[in-house]
C-alpha positions, 0 to 999 in steps of 0.5 A: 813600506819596508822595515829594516833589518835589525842589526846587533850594534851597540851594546849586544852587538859589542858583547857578543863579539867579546864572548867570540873573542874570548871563546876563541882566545882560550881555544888557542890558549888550551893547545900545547906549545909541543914540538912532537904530539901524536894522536891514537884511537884506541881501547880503554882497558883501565881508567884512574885517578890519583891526587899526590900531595897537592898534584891530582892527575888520571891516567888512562890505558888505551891500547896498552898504552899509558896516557896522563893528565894533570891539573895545574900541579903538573910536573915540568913538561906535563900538560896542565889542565883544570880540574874540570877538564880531568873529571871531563875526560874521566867521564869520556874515559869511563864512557868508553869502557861502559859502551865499547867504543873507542877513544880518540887520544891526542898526546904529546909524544916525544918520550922526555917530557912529563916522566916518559908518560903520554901527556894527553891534552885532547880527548874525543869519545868516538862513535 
């Protein structure tokens, strides 16, 4: 007697693919639309946090080089993101001057956006 493989049909099956669609639609969703973006690896010299009237943003200098994020109040031409992603990317941010290690910046570059400031929208804690 052979038993059968038990399959995620039904109900489960239907909401675990909805998570994987969703998952995969905010991925999609949270890349900017930016026609020049750069990445850098870099030294974090300085790591802050502002919140300006209704706008709060921080901003990271790695490598000499100043690097914004803001929350949903950003400037025209800034990447907006949530709040949670900013105090992510503080601790990743504050991480990397805490233990010496770099930190993967990824940027939009074309210099005539968000004020002339570096627009992260990606940042990754390297070993």
């Amino acid at each position: 007697m052979t038993k059968a493989i038990p399959t995620h049909h039904g109900k489960q099956g239907r909401n675990l693919l909805l998570a994987a669609v969703l998952i995969a639609a905010t991925m999609t969703a949270s890349t900017p639309a930016f026609a020049s973006y750069s990445n850098a690896t870099c030294t974090v010299s300085n790591v802050g946090y502002s919140s300006t009237g209704s706008a709060a943003y921080i901003a990271i200098i790695c490598g000499g080089i100043t690097y914004v994020a803001w929350d949903a109040s950003a400037p025209s031409g800034c990447v907006s993101t949530t709040v949670d992603a900013l105090k992510t990317w503080m601790s990743l941010a504050q991480a990397a001057v805490l233990s010496g290690k770099s930190l993967g910046v990824y940027y939009n570059n074309t210099g005539n956006t968000c004020s002339g400031y570096n627009s992260i929208f990606q940042l990754n804690l390297l070993q």
